[in-house]
C-alpha positions in Angstrom: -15.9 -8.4 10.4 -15.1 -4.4 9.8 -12.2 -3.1 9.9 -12.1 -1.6 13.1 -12.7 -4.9 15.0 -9.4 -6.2 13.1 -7.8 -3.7 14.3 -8.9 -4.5 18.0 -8.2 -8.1 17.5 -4.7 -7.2 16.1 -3.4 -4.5 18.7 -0.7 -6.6 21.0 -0.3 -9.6 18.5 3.3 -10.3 16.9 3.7 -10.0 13.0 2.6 -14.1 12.4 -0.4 -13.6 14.7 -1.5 -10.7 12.6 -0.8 -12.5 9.5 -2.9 -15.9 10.4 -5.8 -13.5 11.8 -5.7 -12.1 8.1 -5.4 -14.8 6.4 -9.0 -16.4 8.4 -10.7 -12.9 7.5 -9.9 -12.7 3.8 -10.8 -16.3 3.4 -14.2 -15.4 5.4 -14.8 -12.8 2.5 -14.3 -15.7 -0.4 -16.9 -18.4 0.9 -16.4 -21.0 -1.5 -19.6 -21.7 -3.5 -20.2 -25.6 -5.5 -20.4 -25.5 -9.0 -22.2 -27.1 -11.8 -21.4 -28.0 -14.9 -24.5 -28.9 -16.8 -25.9 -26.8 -19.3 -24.7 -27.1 -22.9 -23.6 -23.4 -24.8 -22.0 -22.3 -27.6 -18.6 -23.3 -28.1 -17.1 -19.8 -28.2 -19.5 -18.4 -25.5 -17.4 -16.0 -23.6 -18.7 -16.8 -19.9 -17.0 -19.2 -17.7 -17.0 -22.3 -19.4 -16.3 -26.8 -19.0 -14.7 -27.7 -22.7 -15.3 -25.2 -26.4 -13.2 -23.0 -28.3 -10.3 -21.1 -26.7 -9.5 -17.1 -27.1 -6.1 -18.2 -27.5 -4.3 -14.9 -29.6 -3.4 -16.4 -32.6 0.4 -15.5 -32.2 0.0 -17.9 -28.7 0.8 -21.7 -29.7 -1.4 -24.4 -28.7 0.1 -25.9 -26.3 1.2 -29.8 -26.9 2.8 -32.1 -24.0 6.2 -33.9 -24.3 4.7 -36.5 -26.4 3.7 -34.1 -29.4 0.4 -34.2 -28.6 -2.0 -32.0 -29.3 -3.5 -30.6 -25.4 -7.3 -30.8 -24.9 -9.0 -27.3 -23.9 -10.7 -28.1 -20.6 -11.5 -24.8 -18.8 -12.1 -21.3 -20.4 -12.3 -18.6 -17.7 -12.4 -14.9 -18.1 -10.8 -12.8 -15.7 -14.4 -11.6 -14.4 -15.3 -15.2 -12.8 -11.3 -15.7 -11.6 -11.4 -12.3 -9.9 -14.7 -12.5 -8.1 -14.3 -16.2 -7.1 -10.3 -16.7 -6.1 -9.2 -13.3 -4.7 -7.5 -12.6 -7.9 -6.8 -8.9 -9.8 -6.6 -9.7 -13.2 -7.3 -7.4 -15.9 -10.5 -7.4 -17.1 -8.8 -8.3 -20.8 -7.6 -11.9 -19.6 -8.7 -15.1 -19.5 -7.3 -18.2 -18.2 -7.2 -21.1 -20.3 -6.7 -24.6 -18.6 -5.5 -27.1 -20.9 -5.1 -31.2 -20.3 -3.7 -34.5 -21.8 -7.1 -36.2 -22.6 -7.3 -39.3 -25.3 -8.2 -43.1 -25.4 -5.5 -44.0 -24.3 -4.2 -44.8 -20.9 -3.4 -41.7 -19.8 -3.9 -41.3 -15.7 -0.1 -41.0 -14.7 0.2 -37.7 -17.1 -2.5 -35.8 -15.2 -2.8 -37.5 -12.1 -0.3 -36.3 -9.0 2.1 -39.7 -7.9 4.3 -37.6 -5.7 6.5 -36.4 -8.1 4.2 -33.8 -9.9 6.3 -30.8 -10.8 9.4 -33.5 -12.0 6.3 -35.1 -14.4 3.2 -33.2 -15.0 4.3 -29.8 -15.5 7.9 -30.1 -16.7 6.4 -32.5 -19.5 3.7 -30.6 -20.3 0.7 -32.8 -19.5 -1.1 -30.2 -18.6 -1.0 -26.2 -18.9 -2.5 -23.4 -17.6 -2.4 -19.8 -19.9 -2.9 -16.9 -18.7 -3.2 -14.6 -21.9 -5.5 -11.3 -23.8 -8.8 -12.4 -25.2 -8.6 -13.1 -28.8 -11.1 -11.3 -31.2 -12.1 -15.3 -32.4 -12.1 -18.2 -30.4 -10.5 -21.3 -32.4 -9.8 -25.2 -30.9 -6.8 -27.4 -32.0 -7.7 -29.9 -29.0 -6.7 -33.3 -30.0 -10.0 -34.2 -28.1 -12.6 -31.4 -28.4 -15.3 -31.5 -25.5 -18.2 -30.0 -26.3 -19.0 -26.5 -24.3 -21.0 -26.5 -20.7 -21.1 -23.2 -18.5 -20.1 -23.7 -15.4 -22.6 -22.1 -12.7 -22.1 -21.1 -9.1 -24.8 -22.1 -6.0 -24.5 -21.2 -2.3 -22.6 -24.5 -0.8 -25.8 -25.6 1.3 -24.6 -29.0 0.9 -20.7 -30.1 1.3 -19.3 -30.9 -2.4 -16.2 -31.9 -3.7 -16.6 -29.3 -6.4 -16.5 -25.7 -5.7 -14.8 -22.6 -6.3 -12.7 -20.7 -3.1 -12.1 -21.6 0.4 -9.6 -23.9 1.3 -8.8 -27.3 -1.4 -9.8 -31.0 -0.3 -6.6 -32.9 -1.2 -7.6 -36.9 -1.6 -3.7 -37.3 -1.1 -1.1 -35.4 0.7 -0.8 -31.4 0.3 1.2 -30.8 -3.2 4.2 -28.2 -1.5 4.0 -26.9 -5.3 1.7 -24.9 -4.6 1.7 -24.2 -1.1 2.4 -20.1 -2.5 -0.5 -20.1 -5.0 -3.8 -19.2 -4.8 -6.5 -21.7 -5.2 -9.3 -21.5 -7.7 -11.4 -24.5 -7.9 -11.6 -28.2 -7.7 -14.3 -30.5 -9.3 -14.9 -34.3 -8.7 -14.9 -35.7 -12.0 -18.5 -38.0 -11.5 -19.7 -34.3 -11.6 -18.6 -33.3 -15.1 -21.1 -34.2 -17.8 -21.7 -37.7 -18.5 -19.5 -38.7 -21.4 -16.4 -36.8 -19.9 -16.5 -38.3 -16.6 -12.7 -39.7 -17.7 -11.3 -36.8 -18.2 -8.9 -37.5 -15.1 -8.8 -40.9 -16.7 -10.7 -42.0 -13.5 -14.8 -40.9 -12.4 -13.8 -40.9 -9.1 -10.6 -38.3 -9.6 -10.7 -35.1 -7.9 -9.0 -32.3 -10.6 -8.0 -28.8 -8.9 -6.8 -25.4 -10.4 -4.6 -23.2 -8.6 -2.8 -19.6 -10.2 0.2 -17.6 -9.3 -0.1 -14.1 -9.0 -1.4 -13.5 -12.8 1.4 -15.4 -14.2 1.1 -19.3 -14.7 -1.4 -21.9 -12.9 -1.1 -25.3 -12.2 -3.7 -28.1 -13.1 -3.5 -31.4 -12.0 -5.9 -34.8 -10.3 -5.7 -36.5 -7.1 -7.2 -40.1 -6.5 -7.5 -42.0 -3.9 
């Protein structure tokens, strides 16, 4: 749609008629595409990235959840994927690190959403999302380390649980936490390589990522 045309479209409408119309345009320009998260790299590759090292600056703590554990490094995203994917302007020196609760034990209510996620998940730390500078060295103190896949975009041909922009696919209600931030990506966890399937505790757990204007991010599962 060109620019013009909105303007056509927008001539006569109130202030929340213009502001739906934009919203359906800029989500036209970020299609979501599925994603794939297959191919073993190096732990410290800098490309989008499923489990590795982190380029966490040394002065940045790892994070740990309310239980003094040690957090699991999940997602390593540099600002170049997060920008062209979600509709986001981060600098081109950032990278978003995604970090989760992940160990044999039973685990599912610290990462999956009950109802009451912002009063559990996030205020006890189960999971965390940085948004920090690119360290010269990658390092991991994961309690868990998962070894490193990239993560590859495809055209979404065929409908997916796991993709990257557009519009989420809650299993459960809409989380109001995060009705204000923008979403990144969701993955169905049968998708992740085979021996990290459980990472959401369950195989059949939908995880999603969502960031708040180059601040914080939220990370957290849905099942059914």
């Amino acid at each position: 749609m060109k620019k013009e045309q909105i303007v056509r479209l927008t001539s006569g409408l109130t202030s929340p008629e213009k502001g739906r119309l934009a919203t359906k345009h800029y989500l036209f320009e970020m299609k979501s595409k599925n994603l794939k998260i297959t191919t073993p790299i190096q732990s410290d590759s800098p490309i989008a990235r499923f489990g590795g090292d982190a380029f966490l600056p040394i002065g940045c703590a790892w994070p740990t959840n309310s239980n003094e554990e040690k957090l699991t490094l999940v997602f390593s995203l540099p600002a170049s994927f997060i920008n062209e994917h979600c509709g986001i302007a981060l600098s081109s020196d950032m990278y978003v690190s995604v970090f989760s609760t992940y160990n044999n034990d039973y685990f599912l209510d610290e990462v999956i959403d009950n109802g009451d996620i912002g009063n559990f998940i996030f205020e006890n730390n189960y999971t965390k999302v940085l948004i920090h500078k690119r360290a010269e060295n990658a390092r991991n103190e994961s309690l868990t380390i998962i070894s490193a896949y990239a993560i590859d975009t495809h055209s979404n041909e065929n409908e997916t649980m796991t993709f990257i922009g557009g519009n989420p696919k809650f299993l459960q209600s809409e989380v109001q936490l995060v009705h204000d931030m923008k979403f990144c990506f969701q993955f169905y966890a049968g998708d992740l390589p085979l021996q990290y399937t459980n990472l959401l505790y369950l195989d059949d757990a939908i995880g999603y990522l969502f960031i708040k204007d180059n601040c914080f991010g939220y990370f957290f599962g849905q099942c059914t």
